[in-house]
N, C-alpha and C positions, 0 to 999 in steps of 0.2 A: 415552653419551646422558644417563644421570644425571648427569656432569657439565655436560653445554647447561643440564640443568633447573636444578640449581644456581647455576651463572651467570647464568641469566634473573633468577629469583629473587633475588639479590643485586642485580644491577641494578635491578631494578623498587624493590625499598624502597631502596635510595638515591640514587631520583632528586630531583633539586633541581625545584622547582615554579618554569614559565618565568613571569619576569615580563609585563605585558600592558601593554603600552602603549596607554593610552586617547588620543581625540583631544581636544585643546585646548579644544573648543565641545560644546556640549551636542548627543546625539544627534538632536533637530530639525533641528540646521543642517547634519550628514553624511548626513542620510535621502537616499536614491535618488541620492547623486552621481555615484556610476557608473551611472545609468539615463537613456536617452534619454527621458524623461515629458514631459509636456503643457511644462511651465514650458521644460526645453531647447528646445524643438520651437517655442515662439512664439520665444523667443531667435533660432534660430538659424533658420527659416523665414521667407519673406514672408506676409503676412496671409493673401492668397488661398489662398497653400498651405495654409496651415497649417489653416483652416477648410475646406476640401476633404479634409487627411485625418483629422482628426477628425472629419468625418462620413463618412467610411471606417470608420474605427473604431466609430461610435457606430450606424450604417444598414447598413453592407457594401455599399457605394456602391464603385463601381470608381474607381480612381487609369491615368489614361494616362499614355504614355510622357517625356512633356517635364515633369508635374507628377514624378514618382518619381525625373527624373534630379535637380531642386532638393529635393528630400526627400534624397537621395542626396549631393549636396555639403552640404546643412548636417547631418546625418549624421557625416561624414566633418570637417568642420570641426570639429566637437566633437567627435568621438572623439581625432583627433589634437592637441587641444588640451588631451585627458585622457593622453596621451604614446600612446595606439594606436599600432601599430606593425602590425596583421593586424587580418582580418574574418573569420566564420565564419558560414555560417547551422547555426543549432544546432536541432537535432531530435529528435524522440521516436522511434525505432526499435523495432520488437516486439523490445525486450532487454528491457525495463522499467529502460532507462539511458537515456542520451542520447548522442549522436553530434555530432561536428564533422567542419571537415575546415580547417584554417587557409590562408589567401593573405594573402601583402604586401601593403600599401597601394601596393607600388613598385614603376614601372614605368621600362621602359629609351626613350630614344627610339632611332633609324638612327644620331643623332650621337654614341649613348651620354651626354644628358642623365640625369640623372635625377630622378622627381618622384614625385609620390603620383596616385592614380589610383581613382577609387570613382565608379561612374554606377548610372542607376538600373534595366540590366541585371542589375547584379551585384548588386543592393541587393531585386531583385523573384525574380530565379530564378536558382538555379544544378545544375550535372549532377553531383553527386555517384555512384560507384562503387554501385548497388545490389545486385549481385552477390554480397558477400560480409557482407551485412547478413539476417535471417530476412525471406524474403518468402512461405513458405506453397507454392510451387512456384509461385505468381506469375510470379516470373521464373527462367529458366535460367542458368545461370553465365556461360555465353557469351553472357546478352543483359543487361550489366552498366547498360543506362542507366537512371537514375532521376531524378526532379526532385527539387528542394526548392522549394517558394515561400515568398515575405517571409506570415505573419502581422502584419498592423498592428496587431490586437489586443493582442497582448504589445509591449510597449516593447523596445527594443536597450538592452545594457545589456555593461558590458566587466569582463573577467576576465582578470586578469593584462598588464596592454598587448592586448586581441585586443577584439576589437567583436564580438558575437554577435547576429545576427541570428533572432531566435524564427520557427521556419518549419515548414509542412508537409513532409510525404513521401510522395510518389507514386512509382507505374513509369509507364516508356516510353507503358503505352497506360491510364495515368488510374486505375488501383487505389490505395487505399491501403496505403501500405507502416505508418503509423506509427499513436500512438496521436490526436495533435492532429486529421487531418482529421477522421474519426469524431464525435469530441469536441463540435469546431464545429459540424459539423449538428448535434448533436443540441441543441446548444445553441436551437442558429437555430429548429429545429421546437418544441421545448416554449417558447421564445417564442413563437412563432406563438400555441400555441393556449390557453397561460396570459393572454397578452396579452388574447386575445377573452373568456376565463373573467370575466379582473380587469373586463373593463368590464358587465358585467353590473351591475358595485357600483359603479365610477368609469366615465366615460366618455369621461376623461383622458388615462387609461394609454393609450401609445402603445410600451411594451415592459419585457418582464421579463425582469429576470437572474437567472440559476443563479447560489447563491454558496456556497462552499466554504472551511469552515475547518479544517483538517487539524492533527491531535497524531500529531508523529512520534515514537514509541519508539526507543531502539535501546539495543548496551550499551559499555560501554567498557571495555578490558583494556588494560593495559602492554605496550609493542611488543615486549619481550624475552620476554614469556610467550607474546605472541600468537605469535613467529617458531617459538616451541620446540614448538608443538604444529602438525602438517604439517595433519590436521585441518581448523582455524580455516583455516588460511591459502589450502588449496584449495576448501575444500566450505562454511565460513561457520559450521558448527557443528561442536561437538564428537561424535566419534563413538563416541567411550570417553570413562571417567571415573565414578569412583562417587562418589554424592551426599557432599556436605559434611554432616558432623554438625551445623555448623550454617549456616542461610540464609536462606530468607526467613520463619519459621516464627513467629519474634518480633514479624511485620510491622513491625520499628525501622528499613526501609531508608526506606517509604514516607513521602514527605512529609519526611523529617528531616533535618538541615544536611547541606547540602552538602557532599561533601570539597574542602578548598581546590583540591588540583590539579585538581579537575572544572572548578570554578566558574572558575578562573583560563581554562580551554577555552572553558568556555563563553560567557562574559564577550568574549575576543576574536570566536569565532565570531558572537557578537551584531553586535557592531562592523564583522564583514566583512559580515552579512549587511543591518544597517540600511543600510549603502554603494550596497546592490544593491535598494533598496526594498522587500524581505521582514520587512514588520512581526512579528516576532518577539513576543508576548508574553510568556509563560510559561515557563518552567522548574522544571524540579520532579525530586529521586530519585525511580523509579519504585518499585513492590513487589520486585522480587529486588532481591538486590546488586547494585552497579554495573551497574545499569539505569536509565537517566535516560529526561526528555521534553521535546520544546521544544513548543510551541502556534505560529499565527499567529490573527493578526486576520481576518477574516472578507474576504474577497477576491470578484471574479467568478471563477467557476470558474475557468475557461480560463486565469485570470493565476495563480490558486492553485493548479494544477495543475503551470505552469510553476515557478515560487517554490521549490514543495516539493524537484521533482527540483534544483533549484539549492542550495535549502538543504542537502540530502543531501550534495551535491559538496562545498558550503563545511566543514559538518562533518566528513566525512571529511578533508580537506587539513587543518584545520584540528587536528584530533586528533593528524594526524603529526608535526604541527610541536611539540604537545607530548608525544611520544613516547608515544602512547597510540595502538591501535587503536580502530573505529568497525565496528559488529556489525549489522547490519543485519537477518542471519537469525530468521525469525518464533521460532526456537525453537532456538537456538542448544545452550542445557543443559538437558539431561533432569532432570526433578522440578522446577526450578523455573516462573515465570511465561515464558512469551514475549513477544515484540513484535507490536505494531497499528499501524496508522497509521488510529485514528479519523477517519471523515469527515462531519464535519458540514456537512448540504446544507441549503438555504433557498434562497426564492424571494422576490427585490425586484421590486416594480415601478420605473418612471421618477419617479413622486409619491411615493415613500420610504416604502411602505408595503412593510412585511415581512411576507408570504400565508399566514406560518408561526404569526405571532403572533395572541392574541385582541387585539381593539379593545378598544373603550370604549361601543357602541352594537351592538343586533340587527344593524342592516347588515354593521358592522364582519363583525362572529362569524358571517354566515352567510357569508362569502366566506373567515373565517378553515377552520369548518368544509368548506367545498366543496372546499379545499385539500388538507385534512387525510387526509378520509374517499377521494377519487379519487388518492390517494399511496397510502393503503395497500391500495386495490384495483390497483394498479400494480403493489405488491410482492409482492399475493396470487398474481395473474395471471401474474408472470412471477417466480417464488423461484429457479425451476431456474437461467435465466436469470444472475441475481445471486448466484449461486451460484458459477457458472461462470465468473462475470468477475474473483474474489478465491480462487479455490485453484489449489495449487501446491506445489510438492514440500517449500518449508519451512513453508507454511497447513497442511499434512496434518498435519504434525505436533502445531497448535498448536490447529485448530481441533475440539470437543471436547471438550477439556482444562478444568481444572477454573478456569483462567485466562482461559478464551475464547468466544467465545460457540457456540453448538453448531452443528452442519451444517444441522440444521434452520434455515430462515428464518421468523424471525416479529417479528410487529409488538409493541410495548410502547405502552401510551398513559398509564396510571395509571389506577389503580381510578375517579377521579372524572370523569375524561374516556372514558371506557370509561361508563359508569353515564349521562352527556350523551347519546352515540350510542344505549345502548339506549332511552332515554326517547323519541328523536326515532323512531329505529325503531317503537317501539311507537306513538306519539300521533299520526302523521300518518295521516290517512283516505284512502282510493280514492278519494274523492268531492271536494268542491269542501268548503273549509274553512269554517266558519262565524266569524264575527267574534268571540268566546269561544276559539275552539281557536288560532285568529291570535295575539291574545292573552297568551295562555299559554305559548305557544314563545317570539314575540318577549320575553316576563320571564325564560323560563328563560336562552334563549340571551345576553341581555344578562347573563348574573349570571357568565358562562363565566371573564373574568378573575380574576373572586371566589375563584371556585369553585377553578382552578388554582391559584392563591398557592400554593406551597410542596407541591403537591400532584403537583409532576411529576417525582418523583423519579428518580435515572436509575438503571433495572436492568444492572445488571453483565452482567447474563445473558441479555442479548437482542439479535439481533445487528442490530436496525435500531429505535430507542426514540427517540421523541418525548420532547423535554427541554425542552419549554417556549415554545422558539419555532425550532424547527430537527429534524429527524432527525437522530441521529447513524448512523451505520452504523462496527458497531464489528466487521465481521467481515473489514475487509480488511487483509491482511499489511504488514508495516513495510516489505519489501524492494519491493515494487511500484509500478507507473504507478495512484495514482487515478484515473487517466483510465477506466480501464479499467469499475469498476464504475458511474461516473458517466455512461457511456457507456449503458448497459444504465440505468440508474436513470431519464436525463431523458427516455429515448425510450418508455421503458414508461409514464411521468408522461404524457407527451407523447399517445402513443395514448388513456389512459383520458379525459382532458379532450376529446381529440377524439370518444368515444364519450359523454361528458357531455354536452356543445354539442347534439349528434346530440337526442340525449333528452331534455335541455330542451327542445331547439325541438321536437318531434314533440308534446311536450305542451301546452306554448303555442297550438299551431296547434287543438287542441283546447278553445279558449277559458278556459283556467286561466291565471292572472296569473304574471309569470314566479319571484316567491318562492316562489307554491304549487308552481311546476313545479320550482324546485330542489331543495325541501323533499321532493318527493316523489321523483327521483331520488335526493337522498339518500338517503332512506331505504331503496330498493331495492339503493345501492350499498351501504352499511355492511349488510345482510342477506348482500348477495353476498361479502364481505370479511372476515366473522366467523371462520371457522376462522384467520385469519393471525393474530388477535390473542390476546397469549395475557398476565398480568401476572404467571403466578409463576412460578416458578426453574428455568431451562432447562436447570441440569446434573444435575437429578432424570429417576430413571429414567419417574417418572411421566410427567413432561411428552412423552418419547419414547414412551410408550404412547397418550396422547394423542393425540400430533400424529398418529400413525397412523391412527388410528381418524376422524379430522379430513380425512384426504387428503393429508397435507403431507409431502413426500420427507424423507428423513434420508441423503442420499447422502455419505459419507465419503471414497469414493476419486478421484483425481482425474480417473483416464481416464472414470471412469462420469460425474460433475461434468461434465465436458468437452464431453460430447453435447450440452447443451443450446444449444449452439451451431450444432448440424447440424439442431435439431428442426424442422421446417414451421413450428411456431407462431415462433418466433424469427424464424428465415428472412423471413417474410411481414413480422413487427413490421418490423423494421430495412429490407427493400426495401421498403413500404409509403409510409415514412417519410424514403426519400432516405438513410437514416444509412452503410446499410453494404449492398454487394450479395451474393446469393448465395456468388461467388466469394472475394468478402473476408470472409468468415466462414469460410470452408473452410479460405482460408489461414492464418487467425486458429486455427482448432480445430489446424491442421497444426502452428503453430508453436508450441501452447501444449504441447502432445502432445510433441512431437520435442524440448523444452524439458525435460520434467519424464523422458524416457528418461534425456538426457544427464544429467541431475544423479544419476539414483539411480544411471547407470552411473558416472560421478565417484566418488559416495560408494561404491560398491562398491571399484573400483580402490585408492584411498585407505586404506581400511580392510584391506583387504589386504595393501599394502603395509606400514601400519603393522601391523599381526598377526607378519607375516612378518620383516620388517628392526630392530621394537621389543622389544615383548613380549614376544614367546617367546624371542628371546635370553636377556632380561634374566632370565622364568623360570626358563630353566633353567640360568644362573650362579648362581641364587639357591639354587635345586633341588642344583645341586653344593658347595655349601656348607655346604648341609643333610647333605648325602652326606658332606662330609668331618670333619662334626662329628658323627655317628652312627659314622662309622669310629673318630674316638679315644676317644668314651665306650667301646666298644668293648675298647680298646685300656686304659682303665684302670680299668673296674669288672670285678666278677666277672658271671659269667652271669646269677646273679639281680637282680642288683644293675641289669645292661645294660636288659634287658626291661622293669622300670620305666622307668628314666629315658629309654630313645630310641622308647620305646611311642609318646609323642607326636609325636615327629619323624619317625619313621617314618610315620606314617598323610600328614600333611603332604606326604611327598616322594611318598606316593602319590598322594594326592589330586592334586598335581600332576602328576605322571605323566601322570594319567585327562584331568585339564583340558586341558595339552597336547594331547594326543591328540585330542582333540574338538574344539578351535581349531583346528586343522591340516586336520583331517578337515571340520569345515566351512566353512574358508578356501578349502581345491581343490572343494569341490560348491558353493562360493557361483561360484568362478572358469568351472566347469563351466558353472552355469547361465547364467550372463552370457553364454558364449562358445554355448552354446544359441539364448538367446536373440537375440543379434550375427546369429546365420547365418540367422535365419528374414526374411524378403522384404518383409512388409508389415511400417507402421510400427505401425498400432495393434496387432495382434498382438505383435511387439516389446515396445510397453508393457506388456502384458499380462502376460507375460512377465519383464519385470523386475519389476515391480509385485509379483505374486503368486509368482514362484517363484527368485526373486534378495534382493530385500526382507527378505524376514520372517529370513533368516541373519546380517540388522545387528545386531538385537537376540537372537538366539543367542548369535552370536558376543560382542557387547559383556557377556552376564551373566554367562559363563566368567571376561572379562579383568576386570571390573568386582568380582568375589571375589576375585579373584587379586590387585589392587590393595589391598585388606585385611591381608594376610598377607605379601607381598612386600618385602622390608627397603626399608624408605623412602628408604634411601642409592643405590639399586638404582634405583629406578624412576624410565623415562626419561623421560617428560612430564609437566609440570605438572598439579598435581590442582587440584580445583572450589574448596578450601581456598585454595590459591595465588592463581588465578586469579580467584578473587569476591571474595576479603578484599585485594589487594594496590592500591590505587590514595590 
């Protein structure tokens, strides 16, 4: 095996860096080629059409059957004029991946003509195999039907010769299988009732969008290093390995040039992705080693959401081809940083105003503030909630950490927009305002731009922080569906505005004006909202004593995390609001659970086998080495002479001895346990059970093998180390 390692090794530093073929014309004129978008769509539609489904798109207005079948040939006209050869409706399945299923364009006639074939059947719905996809106990194995429907919201767009159709996923009798349906409502409801918010201030707006800009993390390794550790290549992370003496401790990864073979990755990755209209911005080395980031431009959720898991794909393929791996896991190496996938949320209206930003006038800023303050009573109201929609067996690990933001949920605003809330808090009366206190708000509240300049700095340390004109939510894992949390974020936004609307108007009706009546809901809600906010440093043990004493959960574990999906208060949010029913929460808690068994029992097996079939071999060839060079000191000093010189060796071959001994001994009680907990009947029990009594022997077992890597002749040892591995690209 030391010889794989060596060989990887050798490969990796003398790989030649692939050249990247740019295109001819500047990236404006390849943007979205392979995307069916508005510009294809007048192309290659008639007028009527084509204004029928853009306001599909733009209202959720239905498309009938003879309009979907001419959507469906000019479709298929341009895909096969992009050399298309298959169609797929493509999907978000509870993997937190995406799903296909490919068909020819081609069909046979009785006379054996043959021709191309796409209507707008196949173009609105098709039965893919639901069966052997996570449906929650949704469906039984033997009741394999499920739908997909066309999404017109996302554009078609082709990958490799194949046409991909962005689509839902249901079962047989109307649940949601995936993460898009969900998504959509909730999209649709917090329009709804941001929409009636906004016109409080405009009486314009006729709809707002959720917008979503995502920073993907991930890391990159050499595909000969990454094949050599069994590890990376089953479970995503490494499950031994003792820290590098050096890594990210000098912080010289973050920010700093590029290495060319990255950039050369990246650079084409760019190129495949501008092709697929995924505005890419940014790039950047992250904080560890060969840890990068790409950013996009600020998108409507639902197309940002699709984008992302597409970019993920292109990055990945894209890596292979330069003989590099693509790392997805939130926390792949112990001691250093892990990965996020930042998601910055904000709300447009249709009049181009962003709900997140201060204006320029009191109007502006009191609808900026109404925005602000019933978001973070959203996030107060339901933490557990958005808790629940972003852990997972590689979040556990990462979320915490001195890298990440803590399990606790809480709000960041900055000292000076925090200092705004308390002022209104405090200034606003029971009573009917007098034209002096009107006044007085309306100066303060217009000074609010001012005021923020450079004041809205972003805390590292909070896992949902106000940056100026957007939340970010910096707590959810690199390897996940954002849909997920976003799902839980617009519908919890969604309910508080509708409990806002509620209490304006009840106050109104009481004859106060409807500023005084906001002003004064404000002010009740930022009261109700106070323990979420918190602006100093959430990996202090302080802030954990805090938030306790505050009421604020600090839940770590995932099965505990996971409840919050079972609780009444959830349940009722999400059936209240159309998003998601009873049963598709259940199934949702079912597959998140049955999810996070399978991986710790993955990473258990894995770990054992490498124990078993690696390491301890290699030990104790080393151990016998030891042995055989204490026999000739032996053999050529005198007695006094022996006891000095093999004093050291000998403690050595015990120590290893004892180490041994103890990897083995808790390799079969790690083995025991699993096969424990395998036989017990219920699932959550099961979790529980690897969780708590399978678990904790990873990091047992890895601090035996993890010293033993120290001392073990470096010729010897058969996996690549963190050294190798972080410095080699």
């Amino acid at each position: 095996m030391a010889t794989l390692r060596f060989q990887a090794l050798k490969e990796a530093l003398n790989r030649e860096i692939k050249t990247v073929e740019f295109p001819s014309t500047s990236c404006s004129e390849y943007f979205a080629i392979n995307v069916f978008d508005k510009k294809k769509m007048q192309k290659y539609l008639s007028k009527d059409v084509f204004h029928k489904l853009i306001n599909a798109i733009e209202q959720g207005a239905n498309l009938d059957r003879k309009i979907a079948d001419q959507i469906a040939t000019g479709m298929k006209s341009w895909a096969l004029e992009r050399g298309a050869t298959h169609y797929t409706h493509w999907f978000h399945p509870l993997t937190d991946s995406t799903a296909e299923k490919h068909d020819s364009f081609l069909e046979l006639t009785l006379n054996e003509e043959v021709f191309e074939s796409f209507d707008g059947s196949k173009l609105v719905q098709q039965e893919p195999d639901a069966s052997s996809l996570p449906t929650g106990g949704i469906r039984n194995t033997f009741e394999a039907r499920g739908y997909t429907a066309w999404d017109p919201s996302s554009p078609a767009f082709i990958v490799n010769k194949t046409l991909c159709i962005p689509t839902i996923f249901i079962s047989y009798t109307g649940e949601a299988l995936d993460y898009k349906t969900p998504l959509l409502r909730s999209l649709s409801v917090l329009d709804k009732y941001a929409s009636e918010v906004s016109r409080y201030f405009d009486a314009d707006v006729k709809k707002v969008i959720t917008t979503l800009g995502w920073e993907q993390e991930y890391f990159l390794i050499d595909e000969a290093l990454y094949n050599a550790r069994p590890d990376l290549v089953l479970t995503g992370r490494t499950l031994l390995g003792h820290a590098s003496a050096k890594d990210q401790q000098l912080q010289d990864h973050y920010f700093g040039s590029i290495p060319q073979r990255v950039e050369a990755f990246m650079q084409e990755a760019e190129i495949e992705s501008y092709k697929l209209g995924i505005p890419l911005k940014t790039r950047h080395n992250e904080v560890a080693p060969n840890q990068f980031e790409c950013a996009s431009i600020f998108q409507e959720a639902n197309l940002a959401v699709d984008q992302n898991l597409l970019a993920m794909e292109i990055l990945r393929r894209v890596a292979r081809k330069h003989k590099l791996r693509i790392i997805y896991h939130e926390k792949p190496f112990k001691g250093i940083n892990g990965s996020a996938k930042h998601s910055n949320w904000s709300l447009a209206t249709d009049t181009g105003v962003n709900l997140l930003k201060p204006g320029k006038n009191p109007k502006s800023n009191l609808q900026f503030l109404t925005f602000l303050v019933n978001t973070m009573k959203a996030v107060y109201d339901y933490s557990d909630l958005l808790r629940a929609s972003i852990v997972s067996a590689g979040n556990e690990y990462r979320l915490g950490a001195n890298e990440a933001p803590p399990a606790i949920i809480s709000v960041f605003l900055g000292s000076k927009l925090s200092k705004i809330l308390d002022d209104i808090e405090k200034r606003i009366p029971a009573d009917a305002m007098t034209p002096n206190e009107k006044t007085e708000i309306k100066l303060d509240i217009g000074r609010i731009p001012e005021i923020l300049l450079d004041n809205t700095d972003r805390n590292r340390t909070s896992p949902f922080a106000f940056t100026g004109n957007r939340f970010e939510f910096r707590a959810v894992g690199s390897s996940g569906n954002s849909a997920a949390s976003m799902i839980v974020l617009n519908t919890a936004v969604a309910n508080q505005l509708k409990i806002f609307i509620e209490e304006v108007e009840k106050i109104r009706k009481k004859g106060f004006k409807k500023d005084e009546a906001i002003l004064k809901v404000l002010r009740k809600t930022i009261t109700a909202s106070k323990p979420v906010v918190f602006e100093g440093n959430g990996y202090s043990n302080d802030w954990v004593n805090e938030a306790k004493k505050r009421g604020l959960t600090n839940i770590k574990s995932v099965q505990e995390a996971l409840k919050a999906y079972l609780d009444k208060k959830s349940i009722e949010l999400f059936e209240n609001h159309g998003v998601l029913t009873k049963k598709e929460l259940i199934a949702r808690y079912e597959v998140k659970i049955e999810k996070y068994k399978k991986q710790l029992q993955i990473e258990s097996r894995v770990l054992g086998d490498i124990v078993l079939n690696h390491i301890v071999p290699t030990i104790i060839q080393y151990q016998n080495l030891l042995i055989e060079n204490v026999k000739g000191l032996k053999e050529i000093f005198n007695k006094d002479e022996f006891e000095v010189l093999a004093d050291a060796r000998i403690d050595i071959i015990r120590d290893i001895s004892l180490s041994v001994s103890t990897i083995k001994l808790k390799s079969e009680q790690m083995r025991l346990a699993r096969k424990k907990a395998n036989n017990l009947t219920n699932c959550e029990s099961i979790v529980i059970a690897y969780a708590k009594e399978v678990k904790p022997f990873f990091e047992q077992i890895r601090e035996y093998i993890d010293s033993l890597e120290r001392i073990v002749d470096n010729e010897l040892w058969p996996l690549p180390k963190y050294r190798e591995i972080l410095f080699t690209i």
